[in-house]
C-alpha positions in Angstrom: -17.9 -45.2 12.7 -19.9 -41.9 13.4 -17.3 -39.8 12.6 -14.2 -37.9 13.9 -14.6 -35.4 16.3 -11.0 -33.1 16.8 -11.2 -31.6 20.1 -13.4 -33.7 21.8 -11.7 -35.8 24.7 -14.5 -38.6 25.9 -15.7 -41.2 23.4 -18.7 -40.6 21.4 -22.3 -41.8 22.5 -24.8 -42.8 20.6 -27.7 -43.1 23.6 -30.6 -41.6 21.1 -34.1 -41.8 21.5 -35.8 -42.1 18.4 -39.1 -41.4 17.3 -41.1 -40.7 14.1 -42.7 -37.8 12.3 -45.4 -39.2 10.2 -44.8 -42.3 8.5 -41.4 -42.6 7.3 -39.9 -45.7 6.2 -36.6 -46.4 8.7 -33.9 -48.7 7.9 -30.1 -49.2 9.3 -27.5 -49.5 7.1 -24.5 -49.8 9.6 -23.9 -47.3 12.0 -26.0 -45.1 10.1 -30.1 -44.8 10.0 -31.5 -43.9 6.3 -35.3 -41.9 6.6 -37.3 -42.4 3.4 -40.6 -40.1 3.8 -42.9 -41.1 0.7 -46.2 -39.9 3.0 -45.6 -36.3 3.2 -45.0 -34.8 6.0 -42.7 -37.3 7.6 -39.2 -37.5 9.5 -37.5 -38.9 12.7 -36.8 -37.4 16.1 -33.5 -37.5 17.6 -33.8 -36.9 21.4 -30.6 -37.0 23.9 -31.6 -36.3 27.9 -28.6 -36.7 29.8 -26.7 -33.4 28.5 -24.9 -31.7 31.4 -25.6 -27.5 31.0 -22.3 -27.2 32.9 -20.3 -28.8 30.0 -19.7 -28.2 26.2 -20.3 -30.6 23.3 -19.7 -31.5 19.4 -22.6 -32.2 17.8 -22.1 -34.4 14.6 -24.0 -35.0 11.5 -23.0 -36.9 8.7 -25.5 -37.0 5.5 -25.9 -38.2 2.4 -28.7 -37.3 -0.4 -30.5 -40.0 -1.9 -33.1 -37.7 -3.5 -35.2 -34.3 -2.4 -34.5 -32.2 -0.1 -35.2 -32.6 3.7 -34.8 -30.4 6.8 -33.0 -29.9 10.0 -34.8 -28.5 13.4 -32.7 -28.3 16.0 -33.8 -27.5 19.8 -32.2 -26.9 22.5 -34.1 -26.9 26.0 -37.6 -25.1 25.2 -35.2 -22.4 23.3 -36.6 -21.5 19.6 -36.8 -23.8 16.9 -33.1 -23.6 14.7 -33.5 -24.5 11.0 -31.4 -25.2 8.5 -30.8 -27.3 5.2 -30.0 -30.9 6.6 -25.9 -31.4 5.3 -24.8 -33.0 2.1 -21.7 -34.3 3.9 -20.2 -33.2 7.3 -21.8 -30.7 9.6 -20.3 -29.5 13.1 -22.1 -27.5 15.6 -21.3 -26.8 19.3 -23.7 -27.5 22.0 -23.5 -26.0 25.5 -25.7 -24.9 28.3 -28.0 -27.5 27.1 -30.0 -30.3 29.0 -32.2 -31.5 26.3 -31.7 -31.8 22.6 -33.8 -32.2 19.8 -32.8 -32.8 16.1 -35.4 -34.0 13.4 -34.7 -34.6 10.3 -37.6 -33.9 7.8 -39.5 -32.8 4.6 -42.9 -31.9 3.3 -42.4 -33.7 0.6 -40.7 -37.0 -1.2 -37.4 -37.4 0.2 -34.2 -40.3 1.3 -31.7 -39.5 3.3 -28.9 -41.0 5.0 -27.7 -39.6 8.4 -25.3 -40.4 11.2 -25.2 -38.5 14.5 -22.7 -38.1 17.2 -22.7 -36.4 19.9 -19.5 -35.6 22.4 -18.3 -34.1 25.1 -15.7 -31.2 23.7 -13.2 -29.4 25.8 -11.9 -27.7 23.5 -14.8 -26.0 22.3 -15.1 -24.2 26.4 -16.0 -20.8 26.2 -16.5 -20.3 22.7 -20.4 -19.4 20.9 -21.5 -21.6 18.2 -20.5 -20.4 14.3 -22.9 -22.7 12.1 -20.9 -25.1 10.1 -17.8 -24.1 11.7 -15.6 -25.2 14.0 -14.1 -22.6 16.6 -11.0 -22.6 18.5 -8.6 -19.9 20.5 -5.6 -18.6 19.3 -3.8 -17.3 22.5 -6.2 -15.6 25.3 -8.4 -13.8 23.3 -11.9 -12.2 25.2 -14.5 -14.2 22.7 -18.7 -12.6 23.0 -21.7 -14.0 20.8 -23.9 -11.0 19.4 -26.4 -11.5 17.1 -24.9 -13.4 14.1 -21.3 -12.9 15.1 -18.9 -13.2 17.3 -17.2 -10.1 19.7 -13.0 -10.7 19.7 -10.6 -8.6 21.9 -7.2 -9.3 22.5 -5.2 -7.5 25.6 -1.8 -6.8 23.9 -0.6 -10.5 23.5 -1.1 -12.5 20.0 -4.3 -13.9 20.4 -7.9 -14.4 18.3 -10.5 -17.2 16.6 -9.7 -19.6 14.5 -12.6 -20.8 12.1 -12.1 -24.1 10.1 -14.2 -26.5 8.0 -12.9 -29.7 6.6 -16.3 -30.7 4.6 -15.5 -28.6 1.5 -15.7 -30.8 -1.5 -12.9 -30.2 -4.7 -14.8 -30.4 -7.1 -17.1 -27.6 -6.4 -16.8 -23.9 -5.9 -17.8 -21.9 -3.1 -18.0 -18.3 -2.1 -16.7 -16.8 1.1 -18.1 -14.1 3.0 -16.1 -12.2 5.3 -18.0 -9.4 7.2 -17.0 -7.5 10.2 -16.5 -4.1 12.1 -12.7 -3.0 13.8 -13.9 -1.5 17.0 -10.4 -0.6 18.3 -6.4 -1.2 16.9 -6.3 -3.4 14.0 -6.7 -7.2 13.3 -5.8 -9.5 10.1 -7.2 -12.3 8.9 -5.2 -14.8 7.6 -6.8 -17.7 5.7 -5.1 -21.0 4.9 -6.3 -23.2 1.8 -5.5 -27.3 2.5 -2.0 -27.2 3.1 -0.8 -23.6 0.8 0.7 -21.0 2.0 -1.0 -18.4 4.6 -2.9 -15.4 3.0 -3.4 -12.6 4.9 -5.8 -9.8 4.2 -6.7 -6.8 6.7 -9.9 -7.7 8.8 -12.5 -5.9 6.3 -15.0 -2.9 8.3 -17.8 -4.0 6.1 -18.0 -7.1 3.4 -15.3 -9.1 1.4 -16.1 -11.4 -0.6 -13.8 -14.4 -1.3 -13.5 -17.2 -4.1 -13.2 -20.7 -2.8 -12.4 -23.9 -5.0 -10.4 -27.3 -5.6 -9.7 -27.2 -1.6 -10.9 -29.7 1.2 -10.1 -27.8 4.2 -10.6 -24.4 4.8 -9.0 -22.2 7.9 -9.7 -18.7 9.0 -7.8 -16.9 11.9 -8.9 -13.5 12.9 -6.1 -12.1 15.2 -4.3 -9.3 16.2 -0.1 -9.4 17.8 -1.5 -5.8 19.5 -4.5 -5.2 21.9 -7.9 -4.6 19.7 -11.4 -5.3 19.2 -13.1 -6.8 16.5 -16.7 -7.4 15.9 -17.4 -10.4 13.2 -20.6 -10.7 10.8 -22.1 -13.9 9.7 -19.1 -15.9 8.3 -20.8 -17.3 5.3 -19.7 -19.9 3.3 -22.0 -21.0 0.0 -22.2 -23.6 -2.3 -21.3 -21.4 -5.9 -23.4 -23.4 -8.2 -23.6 -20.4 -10.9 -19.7 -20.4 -10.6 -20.0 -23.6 -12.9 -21.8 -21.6 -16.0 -19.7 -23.1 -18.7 -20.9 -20.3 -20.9 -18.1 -17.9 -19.6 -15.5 -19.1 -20.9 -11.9 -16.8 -21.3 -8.6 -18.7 -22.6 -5.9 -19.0 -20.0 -8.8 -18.0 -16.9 -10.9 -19.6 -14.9 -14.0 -17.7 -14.4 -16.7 -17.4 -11.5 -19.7 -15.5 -10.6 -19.9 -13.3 -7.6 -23.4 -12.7 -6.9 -25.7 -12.8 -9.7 -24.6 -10.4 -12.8 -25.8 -9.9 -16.3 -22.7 -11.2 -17.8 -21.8 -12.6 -21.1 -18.0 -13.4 -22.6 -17.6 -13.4 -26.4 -14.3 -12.7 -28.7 -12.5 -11.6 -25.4 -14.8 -9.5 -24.7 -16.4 -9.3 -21.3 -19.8 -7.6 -20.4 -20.7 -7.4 -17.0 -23.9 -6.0 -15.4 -25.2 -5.5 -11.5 -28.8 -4.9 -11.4 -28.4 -3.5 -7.7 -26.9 -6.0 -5.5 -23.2 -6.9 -5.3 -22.6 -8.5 -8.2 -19.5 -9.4 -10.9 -17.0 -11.6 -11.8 -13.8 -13.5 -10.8 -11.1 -14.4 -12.9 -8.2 -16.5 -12.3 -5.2 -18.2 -12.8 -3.0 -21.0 -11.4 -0.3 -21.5 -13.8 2.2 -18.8 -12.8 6.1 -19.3 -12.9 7.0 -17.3 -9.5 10.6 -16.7 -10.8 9.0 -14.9 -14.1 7.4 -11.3 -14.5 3.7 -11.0 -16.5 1.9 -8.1 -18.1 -1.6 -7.6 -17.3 -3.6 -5.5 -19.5 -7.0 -4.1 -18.8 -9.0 -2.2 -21.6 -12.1 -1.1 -19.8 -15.4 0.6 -20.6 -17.7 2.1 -17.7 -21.0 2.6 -19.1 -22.6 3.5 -16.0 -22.3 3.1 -12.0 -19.0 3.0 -10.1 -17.5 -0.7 -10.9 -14.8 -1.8 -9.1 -11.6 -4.3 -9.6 -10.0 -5.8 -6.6 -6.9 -7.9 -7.2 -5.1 -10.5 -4.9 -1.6 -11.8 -6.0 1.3 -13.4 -4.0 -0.9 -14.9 -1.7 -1.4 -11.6 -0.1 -4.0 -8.7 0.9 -6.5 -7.7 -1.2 -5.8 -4.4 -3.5 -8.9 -2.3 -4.6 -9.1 0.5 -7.1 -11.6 1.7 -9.4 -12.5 -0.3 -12.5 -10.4 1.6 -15.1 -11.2 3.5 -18.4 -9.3 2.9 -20.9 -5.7 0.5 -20.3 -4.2 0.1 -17.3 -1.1 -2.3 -17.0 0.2 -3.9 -14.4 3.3 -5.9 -13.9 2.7 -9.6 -12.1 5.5 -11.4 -10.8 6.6 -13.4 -7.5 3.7 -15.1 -7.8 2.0 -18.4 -9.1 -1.7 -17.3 -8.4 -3.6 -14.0 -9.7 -7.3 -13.7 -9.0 -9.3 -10.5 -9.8 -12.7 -9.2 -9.4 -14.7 -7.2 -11.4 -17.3 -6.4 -9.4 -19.9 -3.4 -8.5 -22.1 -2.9 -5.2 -24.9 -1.1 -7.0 -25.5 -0.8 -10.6 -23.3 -1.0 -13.3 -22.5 -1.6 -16.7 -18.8 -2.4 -17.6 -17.2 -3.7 -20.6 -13.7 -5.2 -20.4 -10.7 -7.0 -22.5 -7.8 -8.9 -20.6 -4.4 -9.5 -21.7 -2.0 -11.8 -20.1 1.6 -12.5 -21.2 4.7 -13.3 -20.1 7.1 -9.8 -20.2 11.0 -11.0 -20.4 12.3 -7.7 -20.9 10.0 -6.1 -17.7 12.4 -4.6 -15.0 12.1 -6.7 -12.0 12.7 -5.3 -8.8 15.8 -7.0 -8.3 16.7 -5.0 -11.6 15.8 -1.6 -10.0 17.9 -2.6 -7.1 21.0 -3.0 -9.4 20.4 0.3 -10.7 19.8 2.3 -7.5 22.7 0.6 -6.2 25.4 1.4 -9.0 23.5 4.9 -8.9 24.3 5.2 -5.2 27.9 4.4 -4.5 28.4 2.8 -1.0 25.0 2.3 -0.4 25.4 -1.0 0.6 27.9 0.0 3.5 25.6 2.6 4.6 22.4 0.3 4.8 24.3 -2.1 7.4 25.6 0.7 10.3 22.9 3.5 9.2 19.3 3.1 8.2 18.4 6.4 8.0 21.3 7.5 5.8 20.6 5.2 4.1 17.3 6.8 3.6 18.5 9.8 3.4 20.5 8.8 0.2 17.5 7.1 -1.4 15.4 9.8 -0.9 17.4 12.1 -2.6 18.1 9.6 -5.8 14.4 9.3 -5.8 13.7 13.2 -6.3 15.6 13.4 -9.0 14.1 10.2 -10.6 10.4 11.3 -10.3 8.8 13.5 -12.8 6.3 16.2 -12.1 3.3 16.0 -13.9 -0.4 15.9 -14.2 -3.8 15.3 -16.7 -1.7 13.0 -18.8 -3.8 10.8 -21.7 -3.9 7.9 -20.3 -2.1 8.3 -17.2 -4.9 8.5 -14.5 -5.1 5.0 -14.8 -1.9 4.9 -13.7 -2.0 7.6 -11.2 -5.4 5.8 -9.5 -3.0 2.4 -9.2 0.1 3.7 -7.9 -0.7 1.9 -4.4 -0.9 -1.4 -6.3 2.6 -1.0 -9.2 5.6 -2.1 -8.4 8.5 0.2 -7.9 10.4 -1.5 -10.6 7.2 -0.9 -13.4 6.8 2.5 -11.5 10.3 3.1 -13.5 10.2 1.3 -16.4 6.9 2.5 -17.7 6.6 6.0 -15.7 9.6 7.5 -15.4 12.4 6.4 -17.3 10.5 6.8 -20.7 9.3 10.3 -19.5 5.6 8.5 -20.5 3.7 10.8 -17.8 4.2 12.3 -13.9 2.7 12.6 -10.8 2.1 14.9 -7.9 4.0 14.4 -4.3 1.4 11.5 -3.4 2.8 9.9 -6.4 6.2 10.9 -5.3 5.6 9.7 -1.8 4.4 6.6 -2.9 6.9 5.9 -5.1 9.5 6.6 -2.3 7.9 4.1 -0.2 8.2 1.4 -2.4 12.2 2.2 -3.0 13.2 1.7 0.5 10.2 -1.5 1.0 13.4 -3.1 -1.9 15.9 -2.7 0.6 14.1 -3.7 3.5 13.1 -0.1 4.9 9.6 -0.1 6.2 7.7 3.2 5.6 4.6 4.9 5.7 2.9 8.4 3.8 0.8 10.6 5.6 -1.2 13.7 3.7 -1.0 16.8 5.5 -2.1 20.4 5.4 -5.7 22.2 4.5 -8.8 19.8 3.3 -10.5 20.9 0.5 -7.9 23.5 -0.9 -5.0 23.4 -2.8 -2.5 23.6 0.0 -1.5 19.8 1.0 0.9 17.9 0.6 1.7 13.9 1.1 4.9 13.0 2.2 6.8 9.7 3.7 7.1 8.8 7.3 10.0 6.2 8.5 9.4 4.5 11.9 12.4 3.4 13.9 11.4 1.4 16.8 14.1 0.7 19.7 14.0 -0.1 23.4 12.9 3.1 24.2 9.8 3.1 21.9 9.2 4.1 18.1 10.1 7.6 17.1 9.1 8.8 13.2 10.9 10.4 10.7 10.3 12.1 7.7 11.4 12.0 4.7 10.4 13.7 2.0 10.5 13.0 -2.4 8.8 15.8 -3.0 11.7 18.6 -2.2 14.6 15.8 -1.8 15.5 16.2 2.0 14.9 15.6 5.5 15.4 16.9 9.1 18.2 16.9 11.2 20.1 19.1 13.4 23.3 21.6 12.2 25.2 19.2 13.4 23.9 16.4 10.4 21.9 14.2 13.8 18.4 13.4 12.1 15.4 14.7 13.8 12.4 12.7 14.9 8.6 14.1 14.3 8.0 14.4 18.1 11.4 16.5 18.8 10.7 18.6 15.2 7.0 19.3 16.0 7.9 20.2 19.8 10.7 22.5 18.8 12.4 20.5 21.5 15.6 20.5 18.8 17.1 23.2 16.5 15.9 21.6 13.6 16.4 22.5 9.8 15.6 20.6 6.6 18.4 19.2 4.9 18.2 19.1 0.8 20.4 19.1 -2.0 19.5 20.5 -5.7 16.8 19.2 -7.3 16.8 19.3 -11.1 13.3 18.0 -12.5 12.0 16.6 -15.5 7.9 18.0 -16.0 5.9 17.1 -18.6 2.9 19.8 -18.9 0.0 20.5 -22.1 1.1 22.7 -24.3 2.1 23.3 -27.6 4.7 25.8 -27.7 8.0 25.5 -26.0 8.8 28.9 -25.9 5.7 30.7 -24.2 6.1 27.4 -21.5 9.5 28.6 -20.9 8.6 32.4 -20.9 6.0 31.3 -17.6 8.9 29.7 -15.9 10.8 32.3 -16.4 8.2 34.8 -14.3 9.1 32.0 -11.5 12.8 32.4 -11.9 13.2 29.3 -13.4 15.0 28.4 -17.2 14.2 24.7 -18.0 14.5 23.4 -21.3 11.1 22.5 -23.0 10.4 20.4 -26.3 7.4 18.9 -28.0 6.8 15.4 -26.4 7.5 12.8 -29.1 4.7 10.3 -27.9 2.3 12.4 -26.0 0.0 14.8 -28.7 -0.3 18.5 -27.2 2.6 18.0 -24.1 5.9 19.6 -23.5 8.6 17.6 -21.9 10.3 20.0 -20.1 14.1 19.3 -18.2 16.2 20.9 -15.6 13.5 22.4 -13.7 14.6 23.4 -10.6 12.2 22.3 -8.5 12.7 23.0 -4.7 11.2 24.4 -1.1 11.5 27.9 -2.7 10.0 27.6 -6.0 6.6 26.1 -4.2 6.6 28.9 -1.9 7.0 31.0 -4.9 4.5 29.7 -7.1 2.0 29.3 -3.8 1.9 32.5 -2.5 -1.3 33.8 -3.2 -2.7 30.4 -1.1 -0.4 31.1 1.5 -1.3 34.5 2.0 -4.8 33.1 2.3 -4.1 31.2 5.0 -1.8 33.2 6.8 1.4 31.2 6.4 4.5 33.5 5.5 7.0 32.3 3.3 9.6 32.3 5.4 8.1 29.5 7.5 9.2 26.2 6.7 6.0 24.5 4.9 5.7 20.9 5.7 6.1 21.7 9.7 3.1 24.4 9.0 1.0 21.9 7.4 2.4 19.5 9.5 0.6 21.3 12.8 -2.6 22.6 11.0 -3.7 19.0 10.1 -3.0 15.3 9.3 -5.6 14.5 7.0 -5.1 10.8 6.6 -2.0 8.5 6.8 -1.4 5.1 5.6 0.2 4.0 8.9 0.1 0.1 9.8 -2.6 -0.9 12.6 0.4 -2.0 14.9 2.0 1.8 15.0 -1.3 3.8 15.1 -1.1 4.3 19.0 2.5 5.0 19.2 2.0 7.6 15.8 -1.4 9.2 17.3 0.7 10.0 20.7 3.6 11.3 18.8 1.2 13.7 17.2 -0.9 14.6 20.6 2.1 15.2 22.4 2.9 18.2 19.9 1.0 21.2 18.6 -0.9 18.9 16.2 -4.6 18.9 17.9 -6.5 15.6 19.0 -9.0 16.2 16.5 -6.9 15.8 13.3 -5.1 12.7 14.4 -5.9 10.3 11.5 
């Protein structure tokens, strides 16, 4: 046997002209030749002839190590010489426009080696540019383009990209996957598939991602798109991890890896990790999770210098990144049996961290917060199955009066830096049913994405207004798509409301930016809990009271030098109140309504999916919001 070749539809040849390279010894051992060089320099030639440029081919070569280290030259034609480390196993590469090919196998010094080649005719492999070590196939129609070190993909509007898949990975070791690439146009996913586990998918990175690869014998990558788009791919590197073996760093209950080559050192829990310039850090991981149970994840962190970073993946899903906290930050972990994080810096850094894993029974799962939401919403249910967005409109407003306003809590940027990554349900566990600290409309907005993701409400937030001052504001944007197209809503946490007509019809962003309805926001009451630094209740409620407001303030019972204060009445008008020196600077009266006005001065950034950004970008061009501040 010389091996399988999938795709390749004509039997394999094996019409090789052999010659030697020195003065190797050369011996078959069944269908395979072993090269023993003990007179350094030596190899063997392998020389095929009868190649037709027209047509595409599989080369195959099977190796085994007896002992050093030998070489692979490929040529093809009177092209450069190719080189690379001659396989320990299975290696695949696809051969077109080629006449004439040349592989020697070879060392300048003491080697054996063990190698089987075929070569065959591949249809599959038509139109497609060689990725080393990999083998490349078509998903859909997809316009595929070799640039240096990388593949160009583009896809017209149908699904369509490139798969990538190796079968020569072996269990027992570790192995580090690089992902690089640049998004030229829309938006593409990559979605990687480990043996036979479920799909992960992970946004195409616009730079590097590193990824940890172990116990697996197949690997497959698919880089695709469902829209039109244009994606340019780096080197898709895959690496033996040898340093991922250190049995020095050792943490009970993970398995650790190294990414890169840090200073790093575990002892009594306690992790010390160092980059000396290049990315460096280190994985940790687990495999033993109960899906049906929720986990607490505790990270005590240190930054002695540089910008470290921690990037989590759970659920088989994307990749979350946020800054490498100081201090504890926890994080709920459930629906899940796999968690994998990365410490991990790009330049230098010192960091110093503690993990804590256990289960949490009495943790509010989501299905828990959607009890709670539901016996706090009567008929919500009902309204959910003939009307989405009164449905929204009702969570919206049960989620204004849940949030609490806050800001510069101990130990709460943590917290505010991971909103993107908490669950809704821990958001109000831990956050806001304890009163434990409070957030900003991003928070809010956040937040009120998250509620309507339980009950099956897709949403995005966009952050609107005047970069660089005080006078933004990030709020949540709903997209309805029908036969007609997809029109965008908003709905906002912040001041409890929406838009809609007198009549109660809900406005769309295009028809509310275009005046093309009489529009007016809609909002009930909104009585807010703030927590705020101070120690005296009573000047805190005299400076509310210059604002026309009369909360009630106390001392907070957990948090040293805050005031909890309740029943603030915290609305449209009280912003405008307490703005009004900014607004005067910028020339906004108070009369105007204020997310419309920063609305049309700017949208500074948004957090809408790749597959909506064409139809969002032309609701924004076709109104008063310039070209130039579509995000």
């Amino acid at each position: 046997m010389l091996g399988i070749c999938a795709g390749c539809n004509t039997a394999r040849s094996e019409k090789w002209d052999t010659a030697k390279y020195g003065n190797p010894v050369i011996s078959r051992t069944g269908d395979a030749i072993l090269i023993t060089g003990e007179e350094p320099p030596s190899g063997l030639y392998f020389r095929r002839s009868d190649l037709a440029p027209s047509k595409n081919y599989r080369l195959e070569i099977l190796g085994d190590f007896r002992y050093g280290a030998p070489t692979l030259r490929i040529q093809r034609d009177e092209r450069e010489f190719e080189y690379r480390a001659a396989p320990d196993g299975k290696l695949e590469l696809d051969i077109r426009e080629t006449k004439n090919l040349e592989v020697l196998i070879y060392s300048d010094s003491r080697f054996s080696y063990r190698a089987r080649l075929a070569l065959s005719e591949c249809k599959e492999c038509a139109g497609l540019p060689d990725v080393v070590g990999w083998k490349v196939a078509k998903y859909g129609s997809p316009t595929v383009t070799a640039i240096e070190k990388g593949l160009t993909i583009a896809g017209n509007g149908t699904p369509s990209g490139v798969y990538f898949r190796r079968s020569d990975l072996d269990k027992q070791k570790s192995y580090e996957l690089e992902l690089s690439g640049k998004l030229i146009s829309g938006g593409a996913t990559v979605r990687l598939q480990r043996d036979d586990a479920p799909f992960e998918y992970i946004a195409a990175p616009d730079g590097t991602t590193p990824i940890m690869i172990s116990g697996i014998e197949r690997l497959e990558v698919l880089i695709y798109s469902d829209s039109a788009f244009t994606y340019r791919t780096g080197e898709l590197a895959l690496r033996k991890c040898e340093q991922c073996l250190d049995g020095q760093l050792k943490l009970p209950g993970w398995n650790t890896a190294r990414y890169g080559e840090p200073v790093a050192s575990i002892a009594h829990d306690k992790i010390k990790i160092s980059g000396t310039g290049r990315p460096a850090g280190l994985y940790f991981r687990r495999d033993d999770l109960d899906k049906g149970r929720t986990y607490r994840l505790r990270i005590s962190g240190l930054r002695r210098s540089g910008s470290p970073m921690l990037r989590l993946q759970r659920r088989d899903g994307s990749l979350e990144y946020l800054s490498a906290p100081r201090g504890d930050l926890e994080l709920y972990i459930s629906d899940t049996t796999r968690l994998e994080l990365l410490i991990y810096g790009e330049t230098r850094f010192s960091y110093q961290a503690g993990l804590r894993f256990r289960e949490c029974a009495d943790c509010l799962t989501d299905e828990g917060l959607r009890d709670i939401i539901r016996a706090a919403i009567p008929g919500l249910n009902e309204t959910l199955k003939v009307d989405r967005l009164a449905a929204a409109h009702k969570l919206v407003i049960w989620t204004a009066r849940t949030v609490d306003l806050g800001e510069s809590v101990p130990k709460f940027p943590n917290v505010v830096n991971a909103f993107p990554y908490l669950s809704a349900s821990q958001l109000y566990d831990a956050v806001w049913k304890p009163d434990a600290g409070g957030a900003l409309c991003g928070g809010f907005a956040i937040f009120f994405q998250k509620v309507l993701n339980l009950f099956g409400i897709d949403a995005f937030t966009i952050d609107i207004g005047f970069p660089g001052t005080f006078l933004t504001h990030v709020t949540t944007v709903l997209p309805v798509t029908t036969g007609s197209g997809t029109s965008f809503y908003i709905f906002d946490p912040t001041f409890g409301g929406t838009y809609a007509t007198r009549d109660g019809r809900y406005v769309d962003l295009g028809s509310m930016l275009s005046q093309a309805a009489d529009v007016h926001f809609v909002a009930e009451p909104v009585m807010r809990t703030a927590i705020i630094k101070g120690k005296s209740p009573a000047i805190a409620r005299k400076s509310y009271r210059k604002l026309g407001l009369a909360p009630k303030c106390r001392r907070s019972k957990d948090l040293r030098g805050y005031l909890v204060c309740d029943d603030l009445a915290y609305d449209r008008r009280f912003v405008l109140k307490a703005w009004s020196p900014l607004l005067r600077r910028h020339r906004i009266s108070p009369k105007t309504d204020l997310i419309l006005a920063l609305l049309r001065h700017k949208v500074i950034s948004s957090t809408v999916p790749a597959d909506l950004k064409t139809a969002f970008a032309a609701t924004l061009s076709e109104s008063t919001v310039t070209k130039s501040s579509i995000p």
